[in-house]
N, CA, C and O atoms as a CHARMM CRD file, in Angstrom:
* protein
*
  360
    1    1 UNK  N      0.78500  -1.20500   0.00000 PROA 1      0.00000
    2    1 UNK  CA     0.00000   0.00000   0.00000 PROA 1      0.00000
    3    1 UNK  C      0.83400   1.28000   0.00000 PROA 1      0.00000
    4    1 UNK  O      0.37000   2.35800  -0.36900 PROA 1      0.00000
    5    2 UNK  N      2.01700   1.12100   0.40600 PROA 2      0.00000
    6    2 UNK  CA     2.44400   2.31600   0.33200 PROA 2      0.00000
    7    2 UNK  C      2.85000   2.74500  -0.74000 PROA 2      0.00000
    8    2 UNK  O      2.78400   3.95900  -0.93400 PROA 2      0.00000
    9    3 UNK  N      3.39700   1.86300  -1.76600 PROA 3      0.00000
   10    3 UNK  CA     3.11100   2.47500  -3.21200 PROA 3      0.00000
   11    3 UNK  C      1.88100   2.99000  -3.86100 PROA 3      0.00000
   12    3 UNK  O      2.14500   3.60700  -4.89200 PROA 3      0.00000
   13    4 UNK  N      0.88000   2.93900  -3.63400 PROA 4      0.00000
   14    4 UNK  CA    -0.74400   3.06600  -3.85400 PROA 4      0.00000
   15    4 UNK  C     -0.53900   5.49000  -3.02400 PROA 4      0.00000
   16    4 UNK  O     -0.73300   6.59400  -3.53200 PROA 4      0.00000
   17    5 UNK  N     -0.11800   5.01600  -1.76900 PROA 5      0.00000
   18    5 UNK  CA     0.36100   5.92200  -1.55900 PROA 5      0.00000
   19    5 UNK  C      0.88400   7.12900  -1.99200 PROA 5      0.00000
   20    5 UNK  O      0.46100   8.28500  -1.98100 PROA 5      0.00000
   21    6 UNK  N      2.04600   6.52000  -2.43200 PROA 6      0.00000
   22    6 UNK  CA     3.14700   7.26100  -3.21500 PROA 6      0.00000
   23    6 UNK  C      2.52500   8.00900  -4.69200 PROA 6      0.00000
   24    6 UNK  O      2.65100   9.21000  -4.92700 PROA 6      0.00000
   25    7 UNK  N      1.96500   7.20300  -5.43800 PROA 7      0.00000
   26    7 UNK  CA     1.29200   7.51600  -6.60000 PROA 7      0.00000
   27    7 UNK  C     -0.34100   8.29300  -6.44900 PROA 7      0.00000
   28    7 UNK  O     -0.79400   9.13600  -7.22400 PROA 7      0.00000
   29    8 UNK  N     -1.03500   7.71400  -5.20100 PROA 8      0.00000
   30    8 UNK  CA    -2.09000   9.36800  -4.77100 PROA 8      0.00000
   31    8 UNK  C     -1.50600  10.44100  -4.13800 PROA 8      0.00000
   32    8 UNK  O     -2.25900  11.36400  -3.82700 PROA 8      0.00000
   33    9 UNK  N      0.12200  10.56600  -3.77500 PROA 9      0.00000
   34    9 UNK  CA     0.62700  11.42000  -3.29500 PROA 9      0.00000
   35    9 UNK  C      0.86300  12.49600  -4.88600 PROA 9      0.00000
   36    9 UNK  O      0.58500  13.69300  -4.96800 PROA 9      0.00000
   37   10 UNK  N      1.28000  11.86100  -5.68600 PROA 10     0.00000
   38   10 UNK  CA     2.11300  12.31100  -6.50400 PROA 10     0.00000
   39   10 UNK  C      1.01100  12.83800  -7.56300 PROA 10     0.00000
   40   10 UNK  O      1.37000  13.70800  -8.35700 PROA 10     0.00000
   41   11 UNK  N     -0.13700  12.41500  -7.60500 PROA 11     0.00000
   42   11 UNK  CA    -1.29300  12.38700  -8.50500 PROA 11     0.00000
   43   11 UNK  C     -1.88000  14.06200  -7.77700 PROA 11     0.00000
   44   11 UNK  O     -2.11600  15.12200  -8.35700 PROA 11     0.00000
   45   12 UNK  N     -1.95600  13.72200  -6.42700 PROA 12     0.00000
   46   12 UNK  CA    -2.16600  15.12100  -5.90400 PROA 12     0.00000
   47   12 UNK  C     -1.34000  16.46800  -6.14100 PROA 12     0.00000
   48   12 UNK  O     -1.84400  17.57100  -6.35500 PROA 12     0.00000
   49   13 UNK  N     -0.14200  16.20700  -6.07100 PROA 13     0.00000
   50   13 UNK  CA     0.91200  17.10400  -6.66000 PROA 13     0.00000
   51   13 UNK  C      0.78900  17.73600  -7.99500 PROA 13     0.00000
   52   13 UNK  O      0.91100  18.94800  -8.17400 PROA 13     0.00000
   53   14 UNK  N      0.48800  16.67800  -9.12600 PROA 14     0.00000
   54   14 UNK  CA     0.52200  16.63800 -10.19200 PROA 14     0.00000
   55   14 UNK  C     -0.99900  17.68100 -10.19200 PROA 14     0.00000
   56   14 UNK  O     -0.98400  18.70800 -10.87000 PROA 14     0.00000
   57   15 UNK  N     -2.11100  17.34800  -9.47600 PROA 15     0.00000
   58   15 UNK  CA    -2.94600  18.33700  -9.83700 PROA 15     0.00000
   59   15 UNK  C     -2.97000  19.60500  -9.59300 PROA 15     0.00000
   60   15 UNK  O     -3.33200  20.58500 -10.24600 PROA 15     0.00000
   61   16 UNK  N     -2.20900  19.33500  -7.79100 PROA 16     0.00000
   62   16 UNK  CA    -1.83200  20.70700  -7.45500 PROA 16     0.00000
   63   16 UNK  C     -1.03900  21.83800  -8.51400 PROA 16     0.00000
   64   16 UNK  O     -0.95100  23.06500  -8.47900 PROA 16     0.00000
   65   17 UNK  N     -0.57600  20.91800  -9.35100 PROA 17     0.00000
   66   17 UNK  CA     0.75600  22.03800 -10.49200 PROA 17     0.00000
   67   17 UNK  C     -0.27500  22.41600 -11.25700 PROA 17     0.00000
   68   17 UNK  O     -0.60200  23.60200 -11.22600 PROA 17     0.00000
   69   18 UNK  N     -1.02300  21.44800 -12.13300 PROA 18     0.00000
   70   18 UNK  CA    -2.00700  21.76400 -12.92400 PROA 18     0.00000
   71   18 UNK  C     -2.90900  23.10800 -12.28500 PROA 18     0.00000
   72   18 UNK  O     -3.30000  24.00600 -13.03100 PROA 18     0.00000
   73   19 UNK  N     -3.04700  23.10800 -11.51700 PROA 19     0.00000
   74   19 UNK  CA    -4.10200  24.29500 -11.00500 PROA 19     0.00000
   75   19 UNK  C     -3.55300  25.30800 -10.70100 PROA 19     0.00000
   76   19 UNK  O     -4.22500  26.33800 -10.67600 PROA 19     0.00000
   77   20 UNK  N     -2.05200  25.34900 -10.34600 PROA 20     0.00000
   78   20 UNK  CA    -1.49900  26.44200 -10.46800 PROA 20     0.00000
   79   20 UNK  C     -1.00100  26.99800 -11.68700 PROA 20     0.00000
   80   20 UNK  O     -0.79400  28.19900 -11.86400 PROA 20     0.00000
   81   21 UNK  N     -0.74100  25.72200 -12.85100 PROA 21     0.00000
   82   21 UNK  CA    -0.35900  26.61300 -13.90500 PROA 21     0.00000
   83   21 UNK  C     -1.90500  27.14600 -14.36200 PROA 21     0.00000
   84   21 UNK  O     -2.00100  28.36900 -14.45700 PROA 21     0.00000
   85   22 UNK  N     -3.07200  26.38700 -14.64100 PROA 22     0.00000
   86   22 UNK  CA    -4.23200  27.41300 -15.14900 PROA 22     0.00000
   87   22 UNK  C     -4.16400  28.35000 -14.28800 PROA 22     0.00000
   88   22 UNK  O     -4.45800  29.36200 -14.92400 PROA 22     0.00000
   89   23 UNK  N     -3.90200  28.71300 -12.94500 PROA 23     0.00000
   90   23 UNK  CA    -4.04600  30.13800 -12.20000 PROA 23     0.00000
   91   23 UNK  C     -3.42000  30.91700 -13.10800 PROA 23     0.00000
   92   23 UNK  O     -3.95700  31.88200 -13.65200 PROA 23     0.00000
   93   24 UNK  N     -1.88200  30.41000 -13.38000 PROA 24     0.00000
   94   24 UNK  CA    -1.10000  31.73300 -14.04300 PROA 24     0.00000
   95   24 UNK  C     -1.67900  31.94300 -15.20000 PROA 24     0.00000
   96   24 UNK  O     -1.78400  33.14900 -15.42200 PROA 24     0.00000
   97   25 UNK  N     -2.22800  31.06700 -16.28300 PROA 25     0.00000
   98   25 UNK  CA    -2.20000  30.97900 -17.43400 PROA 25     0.00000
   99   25 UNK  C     -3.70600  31.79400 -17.48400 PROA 25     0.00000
  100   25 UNK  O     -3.94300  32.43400 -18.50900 PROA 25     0.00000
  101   26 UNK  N     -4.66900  31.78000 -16.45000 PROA 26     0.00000
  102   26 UNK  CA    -6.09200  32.65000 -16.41400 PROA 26     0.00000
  103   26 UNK  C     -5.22200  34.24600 -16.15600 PROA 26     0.00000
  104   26 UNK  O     -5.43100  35.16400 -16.95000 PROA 26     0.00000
  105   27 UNK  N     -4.23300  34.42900 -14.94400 PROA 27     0.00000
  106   27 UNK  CA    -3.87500  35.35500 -14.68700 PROA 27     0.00000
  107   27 UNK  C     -3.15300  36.27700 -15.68100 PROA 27     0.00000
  108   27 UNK  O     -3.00300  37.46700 -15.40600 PROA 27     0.00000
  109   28 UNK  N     -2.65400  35.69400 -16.95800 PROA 28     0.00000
  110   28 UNK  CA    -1.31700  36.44400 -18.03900 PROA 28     0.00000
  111   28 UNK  C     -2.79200  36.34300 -18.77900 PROA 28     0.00000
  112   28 UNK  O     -2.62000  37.54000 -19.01400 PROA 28     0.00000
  113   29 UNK  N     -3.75400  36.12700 -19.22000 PROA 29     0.00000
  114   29 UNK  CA    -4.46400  36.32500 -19.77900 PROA 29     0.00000
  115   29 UNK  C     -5.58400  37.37000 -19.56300 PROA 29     0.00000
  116   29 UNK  O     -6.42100  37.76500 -20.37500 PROA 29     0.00000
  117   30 UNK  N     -5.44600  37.62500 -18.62500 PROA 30     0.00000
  118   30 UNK  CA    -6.17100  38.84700 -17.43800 PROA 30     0.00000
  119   30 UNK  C     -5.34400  39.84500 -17.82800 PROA 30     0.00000
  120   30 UNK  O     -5.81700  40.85400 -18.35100 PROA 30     0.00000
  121   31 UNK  N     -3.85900  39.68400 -17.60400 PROA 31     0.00000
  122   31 UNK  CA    -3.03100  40.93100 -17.73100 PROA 31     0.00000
  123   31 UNK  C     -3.36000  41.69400 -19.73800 PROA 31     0.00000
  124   31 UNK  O     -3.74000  42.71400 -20.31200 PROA 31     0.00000
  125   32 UNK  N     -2.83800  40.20400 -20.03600 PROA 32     0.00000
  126   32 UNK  CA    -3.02600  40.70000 -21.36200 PROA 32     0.00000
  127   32 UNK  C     -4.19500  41.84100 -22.27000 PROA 32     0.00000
  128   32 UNK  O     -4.12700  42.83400 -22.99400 PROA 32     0.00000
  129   33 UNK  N     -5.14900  41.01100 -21.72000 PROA 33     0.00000
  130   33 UNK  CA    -6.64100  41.81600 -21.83100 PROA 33     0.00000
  131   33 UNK  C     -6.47400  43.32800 -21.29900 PROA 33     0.00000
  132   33 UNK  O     -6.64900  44.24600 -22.10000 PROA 33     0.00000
  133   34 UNK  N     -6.07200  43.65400 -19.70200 PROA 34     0.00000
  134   34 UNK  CA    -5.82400  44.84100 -19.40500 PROA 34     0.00000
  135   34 UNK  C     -4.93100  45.54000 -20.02900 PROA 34     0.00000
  136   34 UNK  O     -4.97200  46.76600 -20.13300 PROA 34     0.00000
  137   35 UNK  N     -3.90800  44.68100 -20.57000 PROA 35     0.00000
  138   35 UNK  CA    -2.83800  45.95600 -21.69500 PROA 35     0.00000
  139   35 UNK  C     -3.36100  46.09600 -22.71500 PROA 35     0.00000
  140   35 UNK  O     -3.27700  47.20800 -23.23600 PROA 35     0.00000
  141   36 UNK  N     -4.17800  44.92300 -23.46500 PROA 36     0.00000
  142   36 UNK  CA    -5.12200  45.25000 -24.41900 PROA 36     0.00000
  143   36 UNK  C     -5.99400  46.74500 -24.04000 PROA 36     0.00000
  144   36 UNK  O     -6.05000  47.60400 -24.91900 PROA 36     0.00000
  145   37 UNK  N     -6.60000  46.97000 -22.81100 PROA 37     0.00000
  146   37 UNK  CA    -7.72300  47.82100 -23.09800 PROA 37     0.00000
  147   37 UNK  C     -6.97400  49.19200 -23.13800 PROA 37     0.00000
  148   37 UNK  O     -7.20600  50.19700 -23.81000 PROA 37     0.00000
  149   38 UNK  N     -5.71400  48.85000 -21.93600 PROA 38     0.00000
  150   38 UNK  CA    -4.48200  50.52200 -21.40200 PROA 38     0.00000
  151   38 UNK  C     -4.16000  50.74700 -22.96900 PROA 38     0.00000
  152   38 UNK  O     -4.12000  51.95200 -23.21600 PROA 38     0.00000
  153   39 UNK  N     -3.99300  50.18500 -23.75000 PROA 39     0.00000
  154   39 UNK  CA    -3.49600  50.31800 -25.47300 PROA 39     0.00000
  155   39 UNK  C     -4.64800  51.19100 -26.04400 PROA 39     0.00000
  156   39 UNK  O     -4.45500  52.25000 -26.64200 PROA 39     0.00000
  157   40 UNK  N     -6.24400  50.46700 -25.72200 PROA 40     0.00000
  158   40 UNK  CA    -7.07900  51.21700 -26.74100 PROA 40     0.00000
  159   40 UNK  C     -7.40600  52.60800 -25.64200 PROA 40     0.00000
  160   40 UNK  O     -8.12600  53.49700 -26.09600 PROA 40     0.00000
  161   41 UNK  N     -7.18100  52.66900 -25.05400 PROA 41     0.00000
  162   41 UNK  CA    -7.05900  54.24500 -23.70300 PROA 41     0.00000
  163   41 UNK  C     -6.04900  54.94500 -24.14600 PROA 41     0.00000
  164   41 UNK  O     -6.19700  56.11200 -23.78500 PROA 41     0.00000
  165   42 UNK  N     -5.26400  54.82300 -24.64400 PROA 42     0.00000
  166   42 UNK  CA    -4.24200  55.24700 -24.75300 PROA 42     0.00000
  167   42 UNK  C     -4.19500  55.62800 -26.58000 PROA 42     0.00000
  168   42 UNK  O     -3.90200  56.75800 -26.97000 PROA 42     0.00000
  169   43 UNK  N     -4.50000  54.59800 -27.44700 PROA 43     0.00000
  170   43 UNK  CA    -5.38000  55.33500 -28.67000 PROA 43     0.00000
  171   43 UNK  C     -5.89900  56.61300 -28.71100 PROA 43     0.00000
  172   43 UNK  O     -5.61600  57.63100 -29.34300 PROA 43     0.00000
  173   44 UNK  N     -6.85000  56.27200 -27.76300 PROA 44     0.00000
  174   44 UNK  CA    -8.23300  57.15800 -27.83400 PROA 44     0.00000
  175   44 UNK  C     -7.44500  58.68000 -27.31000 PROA 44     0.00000
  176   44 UNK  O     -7.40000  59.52800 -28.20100 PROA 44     0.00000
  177   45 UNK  N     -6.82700  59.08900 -25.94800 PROA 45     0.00000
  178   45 UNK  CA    -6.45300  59.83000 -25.55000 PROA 45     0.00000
  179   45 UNK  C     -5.46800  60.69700 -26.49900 PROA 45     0.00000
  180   45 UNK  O     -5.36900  61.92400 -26.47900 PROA 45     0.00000
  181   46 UNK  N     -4.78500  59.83300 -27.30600 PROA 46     0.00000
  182   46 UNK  CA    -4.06800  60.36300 -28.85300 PROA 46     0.00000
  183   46 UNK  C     -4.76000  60.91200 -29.80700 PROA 46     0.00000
  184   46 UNK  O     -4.49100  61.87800 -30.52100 PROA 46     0.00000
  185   47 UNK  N     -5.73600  60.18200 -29.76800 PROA 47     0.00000
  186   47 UNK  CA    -6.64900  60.49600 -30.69100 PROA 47     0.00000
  187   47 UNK  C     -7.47400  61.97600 -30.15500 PROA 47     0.00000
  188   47 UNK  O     -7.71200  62.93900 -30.88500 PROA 47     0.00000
  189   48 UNK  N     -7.70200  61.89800 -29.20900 PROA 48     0.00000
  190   48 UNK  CA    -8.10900  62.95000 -28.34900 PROA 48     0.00000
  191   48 UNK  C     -7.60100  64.33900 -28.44100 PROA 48     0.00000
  192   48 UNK  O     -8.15200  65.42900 -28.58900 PROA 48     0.00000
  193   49 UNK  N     -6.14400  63.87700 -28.28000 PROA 49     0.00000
  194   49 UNK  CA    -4.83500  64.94900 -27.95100 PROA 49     0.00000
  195   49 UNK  C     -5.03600  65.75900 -29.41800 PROA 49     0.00000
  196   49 UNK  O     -5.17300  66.98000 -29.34900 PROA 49     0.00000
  197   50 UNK  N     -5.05200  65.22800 -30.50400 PROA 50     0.00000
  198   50 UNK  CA    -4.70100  65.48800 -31.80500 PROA 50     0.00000
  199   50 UNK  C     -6.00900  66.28500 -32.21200 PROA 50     0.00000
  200   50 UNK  O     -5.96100  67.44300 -32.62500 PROA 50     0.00000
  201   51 UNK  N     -7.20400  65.55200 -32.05700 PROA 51     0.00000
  202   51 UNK  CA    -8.20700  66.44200 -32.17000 PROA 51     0.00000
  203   51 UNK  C     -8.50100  68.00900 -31.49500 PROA 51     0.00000
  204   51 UNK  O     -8.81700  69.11100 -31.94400 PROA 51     0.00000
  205   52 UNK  N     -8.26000  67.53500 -30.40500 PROA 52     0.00000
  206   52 UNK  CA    -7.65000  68.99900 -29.17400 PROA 52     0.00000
  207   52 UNK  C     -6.56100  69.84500 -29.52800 PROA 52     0.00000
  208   52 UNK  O     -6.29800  70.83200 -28.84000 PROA 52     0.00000
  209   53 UNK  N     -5.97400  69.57500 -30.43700 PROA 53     0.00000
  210   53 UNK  CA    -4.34900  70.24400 -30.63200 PROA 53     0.00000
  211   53 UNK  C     -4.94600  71.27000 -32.07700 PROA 53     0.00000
  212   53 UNK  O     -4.68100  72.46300 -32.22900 PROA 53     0.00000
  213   54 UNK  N     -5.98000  70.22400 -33.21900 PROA 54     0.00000
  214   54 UNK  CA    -6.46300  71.17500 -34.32400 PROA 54     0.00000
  215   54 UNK  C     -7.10400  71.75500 -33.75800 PROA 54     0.00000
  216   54 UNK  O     -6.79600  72.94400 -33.83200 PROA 54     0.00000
  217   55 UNK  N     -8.17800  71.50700 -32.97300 PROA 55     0.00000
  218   55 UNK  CA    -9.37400  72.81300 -32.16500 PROA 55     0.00000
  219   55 UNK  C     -8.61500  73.99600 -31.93300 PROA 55     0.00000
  220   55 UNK  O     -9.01500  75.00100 -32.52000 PROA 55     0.00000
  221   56 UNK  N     -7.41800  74.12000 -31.07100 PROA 56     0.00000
  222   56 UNK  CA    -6.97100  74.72400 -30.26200 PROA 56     0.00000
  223   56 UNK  C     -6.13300  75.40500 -31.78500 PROA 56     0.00000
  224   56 UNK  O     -6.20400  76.63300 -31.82200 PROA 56     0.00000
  225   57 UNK  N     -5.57100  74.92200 -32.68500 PROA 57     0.00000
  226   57 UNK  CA    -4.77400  75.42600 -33.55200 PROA 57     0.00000
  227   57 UNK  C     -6.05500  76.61900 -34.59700 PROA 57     0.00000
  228   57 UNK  O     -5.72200  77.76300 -34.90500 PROA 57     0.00000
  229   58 UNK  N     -7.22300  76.11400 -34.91400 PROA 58     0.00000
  230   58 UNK  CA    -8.01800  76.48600 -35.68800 PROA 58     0.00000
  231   58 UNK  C     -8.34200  78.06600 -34.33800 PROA 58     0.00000
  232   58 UNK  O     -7.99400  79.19900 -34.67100 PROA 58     0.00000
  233   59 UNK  N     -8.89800  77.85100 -33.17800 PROA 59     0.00000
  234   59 UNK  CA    -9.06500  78.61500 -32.62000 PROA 59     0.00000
  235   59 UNK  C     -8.40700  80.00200 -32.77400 PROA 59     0.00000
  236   59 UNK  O     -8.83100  81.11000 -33.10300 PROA 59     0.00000
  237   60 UNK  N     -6.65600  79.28600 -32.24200 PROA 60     0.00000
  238   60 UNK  CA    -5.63800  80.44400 -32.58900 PROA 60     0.00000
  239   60 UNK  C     -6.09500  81.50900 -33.13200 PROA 60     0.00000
  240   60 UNK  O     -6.30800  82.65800 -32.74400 PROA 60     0.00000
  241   61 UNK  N     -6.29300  80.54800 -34.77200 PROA 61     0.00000
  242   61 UNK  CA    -6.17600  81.34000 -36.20700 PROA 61     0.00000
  243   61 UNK  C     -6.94100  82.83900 -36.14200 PROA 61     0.00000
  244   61 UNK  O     -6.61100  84.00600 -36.35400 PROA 61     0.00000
  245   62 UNK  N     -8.67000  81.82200 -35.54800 PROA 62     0.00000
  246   62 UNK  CA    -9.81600  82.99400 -35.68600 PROA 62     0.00000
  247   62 UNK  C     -9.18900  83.93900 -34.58600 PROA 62     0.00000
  248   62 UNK  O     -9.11500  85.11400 -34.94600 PROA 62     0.00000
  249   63 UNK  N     -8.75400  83.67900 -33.40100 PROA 63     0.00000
  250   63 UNK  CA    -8.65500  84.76200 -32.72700 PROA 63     0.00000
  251   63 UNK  C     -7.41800  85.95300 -32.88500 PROA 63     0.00000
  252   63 UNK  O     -7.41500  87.06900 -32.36500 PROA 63     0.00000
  253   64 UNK  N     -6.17200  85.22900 -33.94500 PROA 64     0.00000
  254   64 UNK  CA    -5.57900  85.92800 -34.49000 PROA 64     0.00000
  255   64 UNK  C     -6.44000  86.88300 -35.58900 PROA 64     0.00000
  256   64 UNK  O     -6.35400  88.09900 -35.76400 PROA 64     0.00000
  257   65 UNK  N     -7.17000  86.04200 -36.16100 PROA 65     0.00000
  258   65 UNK  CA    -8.15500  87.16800 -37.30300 PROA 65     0.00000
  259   65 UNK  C     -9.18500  88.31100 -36.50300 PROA 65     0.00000
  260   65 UNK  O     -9.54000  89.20200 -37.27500 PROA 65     0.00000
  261   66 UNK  N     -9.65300  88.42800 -35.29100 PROA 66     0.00000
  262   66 UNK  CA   -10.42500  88.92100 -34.52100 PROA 66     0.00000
  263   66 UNK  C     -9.62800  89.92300 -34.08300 PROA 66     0.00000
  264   66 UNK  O    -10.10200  90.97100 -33.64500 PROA 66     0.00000
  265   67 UNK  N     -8.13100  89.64800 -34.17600 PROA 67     0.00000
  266   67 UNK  CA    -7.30200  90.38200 -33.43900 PROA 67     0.00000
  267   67 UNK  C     -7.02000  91.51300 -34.74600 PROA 67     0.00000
  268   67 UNK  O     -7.17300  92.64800 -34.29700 PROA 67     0.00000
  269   68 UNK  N     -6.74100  91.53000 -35.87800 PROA 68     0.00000
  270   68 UNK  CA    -6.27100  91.96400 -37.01100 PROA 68     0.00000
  271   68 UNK  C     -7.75800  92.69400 -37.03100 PROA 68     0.00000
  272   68 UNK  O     -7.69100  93.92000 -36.94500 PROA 68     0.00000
  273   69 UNK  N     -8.78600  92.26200 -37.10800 PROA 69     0.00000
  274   69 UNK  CA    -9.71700  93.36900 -37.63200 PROA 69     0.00000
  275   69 UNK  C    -10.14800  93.65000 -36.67400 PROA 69     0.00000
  276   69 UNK  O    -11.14000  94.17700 -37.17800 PROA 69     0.00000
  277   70 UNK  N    -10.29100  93.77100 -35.70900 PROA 70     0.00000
  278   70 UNK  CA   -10.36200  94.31700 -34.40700 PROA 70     0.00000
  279   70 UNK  C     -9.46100  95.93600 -34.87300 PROA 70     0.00000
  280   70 UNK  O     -9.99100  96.97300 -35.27100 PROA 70     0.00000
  281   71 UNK  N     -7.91600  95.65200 -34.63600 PROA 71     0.00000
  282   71 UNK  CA    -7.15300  96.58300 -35.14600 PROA 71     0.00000
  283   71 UNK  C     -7.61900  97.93600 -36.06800 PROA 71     0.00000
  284   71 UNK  O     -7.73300  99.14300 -35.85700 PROA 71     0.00000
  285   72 UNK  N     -7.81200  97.03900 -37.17900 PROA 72     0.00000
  286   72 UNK  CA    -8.28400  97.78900 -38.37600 PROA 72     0.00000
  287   72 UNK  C     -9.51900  98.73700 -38.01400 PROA 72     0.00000
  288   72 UNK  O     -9.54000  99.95900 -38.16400 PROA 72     0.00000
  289   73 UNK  N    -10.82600  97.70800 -37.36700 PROA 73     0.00000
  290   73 UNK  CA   -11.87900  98.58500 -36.97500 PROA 73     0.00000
  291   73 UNK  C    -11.59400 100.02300 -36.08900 PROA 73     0.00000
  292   73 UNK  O    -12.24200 101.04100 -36.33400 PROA 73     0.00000
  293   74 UNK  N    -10.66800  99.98200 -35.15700 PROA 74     0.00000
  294   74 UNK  CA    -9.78000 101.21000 -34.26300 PROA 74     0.00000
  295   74 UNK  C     -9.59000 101.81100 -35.02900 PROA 74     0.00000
  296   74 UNK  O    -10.52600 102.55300 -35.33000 PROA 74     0.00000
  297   75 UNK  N     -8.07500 101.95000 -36.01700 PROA 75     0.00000
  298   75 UNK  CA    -7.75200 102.20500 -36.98700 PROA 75     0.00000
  299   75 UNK  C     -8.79400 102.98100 -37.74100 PROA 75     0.00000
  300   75 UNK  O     -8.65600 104.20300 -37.67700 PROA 75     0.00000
  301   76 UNK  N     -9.91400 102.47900 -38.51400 PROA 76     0.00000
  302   76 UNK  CA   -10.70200 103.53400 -39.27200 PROA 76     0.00000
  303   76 UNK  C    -11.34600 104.41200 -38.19200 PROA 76     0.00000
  304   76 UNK  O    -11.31900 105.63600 -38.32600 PROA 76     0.00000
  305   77 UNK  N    -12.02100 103.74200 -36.94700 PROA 77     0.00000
  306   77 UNK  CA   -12.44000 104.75400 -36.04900 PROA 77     0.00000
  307   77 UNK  C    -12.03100 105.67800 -35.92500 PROA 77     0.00000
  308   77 UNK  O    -12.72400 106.69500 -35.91900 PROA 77     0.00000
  309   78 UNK  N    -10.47800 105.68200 -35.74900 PROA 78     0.00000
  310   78 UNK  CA    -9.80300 106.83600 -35.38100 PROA 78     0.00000
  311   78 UNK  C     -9.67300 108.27900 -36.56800 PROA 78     0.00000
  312   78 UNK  O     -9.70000 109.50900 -36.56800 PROA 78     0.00000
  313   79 UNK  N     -9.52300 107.14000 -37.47200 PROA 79     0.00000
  314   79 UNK  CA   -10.01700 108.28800 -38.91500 PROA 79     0.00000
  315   79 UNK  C    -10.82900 108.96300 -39.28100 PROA 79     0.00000
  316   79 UNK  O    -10.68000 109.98600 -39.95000 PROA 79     0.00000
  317   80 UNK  N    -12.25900 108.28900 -38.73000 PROA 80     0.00000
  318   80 UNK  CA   -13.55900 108.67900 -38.80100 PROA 80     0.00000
  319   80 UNK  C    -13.48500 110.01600 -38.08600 PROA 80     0.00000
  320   80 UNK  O    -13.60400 111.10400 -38.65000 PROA 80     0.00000
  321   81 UNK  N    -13.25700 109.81000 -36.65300 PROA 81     0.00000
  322   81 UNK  CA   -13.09100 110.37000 -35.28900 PROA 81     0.00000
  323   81 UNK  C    -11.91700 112.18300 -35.74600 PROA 81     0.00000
  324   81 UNK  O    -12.13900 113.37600 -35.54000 PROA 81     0.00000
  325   82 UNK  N    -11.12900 111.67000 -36.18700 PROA 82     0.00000
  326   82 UNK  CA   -10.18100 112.81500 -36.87300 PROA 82     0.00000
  327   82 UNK  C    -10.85000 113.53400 -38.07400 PROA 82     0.00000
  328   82 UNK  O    -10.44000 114.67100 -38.30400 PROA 82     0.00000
  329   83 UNK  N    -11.75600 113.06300 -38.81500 PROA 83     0.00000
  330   83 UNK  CA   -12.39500 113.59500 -39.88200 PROA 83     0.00000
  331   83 UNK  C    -13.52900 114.60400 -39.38100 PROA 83     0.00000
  332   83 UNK  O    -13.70100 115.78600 -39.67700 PROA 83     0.00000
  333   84 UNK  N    -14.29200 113.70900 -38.47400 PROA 84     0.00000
  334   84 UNK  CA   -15.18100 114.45700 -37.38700 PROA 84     0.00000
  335   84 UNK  C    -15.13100 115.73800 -36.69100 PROA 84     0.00000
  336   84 UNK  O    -16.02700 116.57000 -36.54900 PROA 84     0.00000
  337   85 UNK  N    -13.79400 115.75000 -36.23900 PROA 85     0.00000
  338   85 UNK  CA   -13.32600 116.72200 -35.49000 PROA 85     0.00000
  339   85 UNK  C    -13.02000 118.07500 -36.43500 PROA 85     0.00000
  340   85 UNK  O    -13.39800 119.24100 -36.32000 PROA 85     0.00000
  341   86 UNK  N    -12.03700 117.30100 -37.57100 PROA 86     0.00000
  342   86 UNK  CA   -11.81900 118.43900 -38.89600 PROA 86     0.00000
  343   86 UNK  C    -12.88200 119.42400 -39.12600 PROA 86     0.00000
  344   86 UNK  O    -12.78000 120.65100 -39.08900 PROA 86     0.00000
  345   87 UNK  N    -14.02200 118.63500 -39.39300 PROA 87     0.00000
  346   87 UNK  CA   -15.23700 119.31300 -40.45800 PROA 87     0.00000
  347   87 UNK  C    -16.07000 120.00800 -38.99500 PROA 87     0.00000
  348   87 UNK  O    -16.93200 120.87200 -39.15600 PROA 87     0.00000
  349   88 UNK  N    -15.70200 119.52500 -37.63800 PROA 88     0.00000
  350   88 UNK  CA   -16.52300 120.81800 -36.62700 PROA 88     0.00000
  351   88 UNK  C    -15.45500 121.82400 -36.31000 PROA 88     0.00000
  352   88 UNK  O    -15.91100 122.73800 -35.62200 PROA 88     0.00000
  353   89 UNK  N    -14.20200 121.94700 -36.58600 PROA 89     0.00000
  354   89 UNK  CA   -13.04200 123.02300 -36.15100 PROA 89     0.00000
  355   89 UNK  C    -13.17700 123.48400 -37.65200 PROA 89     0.00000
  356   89 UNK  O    -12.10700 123.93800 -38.05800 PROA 89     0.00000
  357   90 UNK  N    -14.36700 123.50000 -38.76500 PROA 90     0.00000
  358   90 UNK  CA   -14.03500 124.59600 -39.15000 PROA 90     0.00000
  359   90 UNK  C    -15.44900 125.54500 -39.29400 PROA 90     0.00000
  360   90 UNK  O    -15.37200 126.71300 -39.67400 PROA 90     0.00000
């Protein structure tokens, strides 16, 4: 019997490994999936960034153009304003 033993000893072992390698092998497959999703997060946030970067670039532009005729509008005011003054000083 004690060989009978030896071989439900070893049969137990043998399952014990088995169940630890599916632990790891469920567990790297867990990980995997989570770098899978940190990858498409990490897409998206690029994708994000880039969309945010033209907004912000297009924005610039107009508020550079707002800024230029902004200018200009002063500019004739002031002409207007000087013309104004001309034609009551005389």
């Amino acid at each position: 019997m004690p060989g009978e033993k030896t071989i439900e000893t070893v049969i137990s072992e043998l399952k014990a490994a088995i169940g630890g390698l599916e632990s790891a092998v469920d567990a790297r497959i867990e990980r995997q999936r989570e770098a899978q999703d940190v990858e498409g997060e990490v897409r998206r946030v690029h994708a994000d960034r880039a969309r945010l970067a033209q907004e912000l670039d297009q924005s610039q532009f107009r508020a550079n153009r707002l800024e230029e005729v902004n200018r200009e509008v002063s500019r004739r005011l002031v002409t207007a304003m000087e013309t104004i003054r001309a034609v009551l000083d005389r």
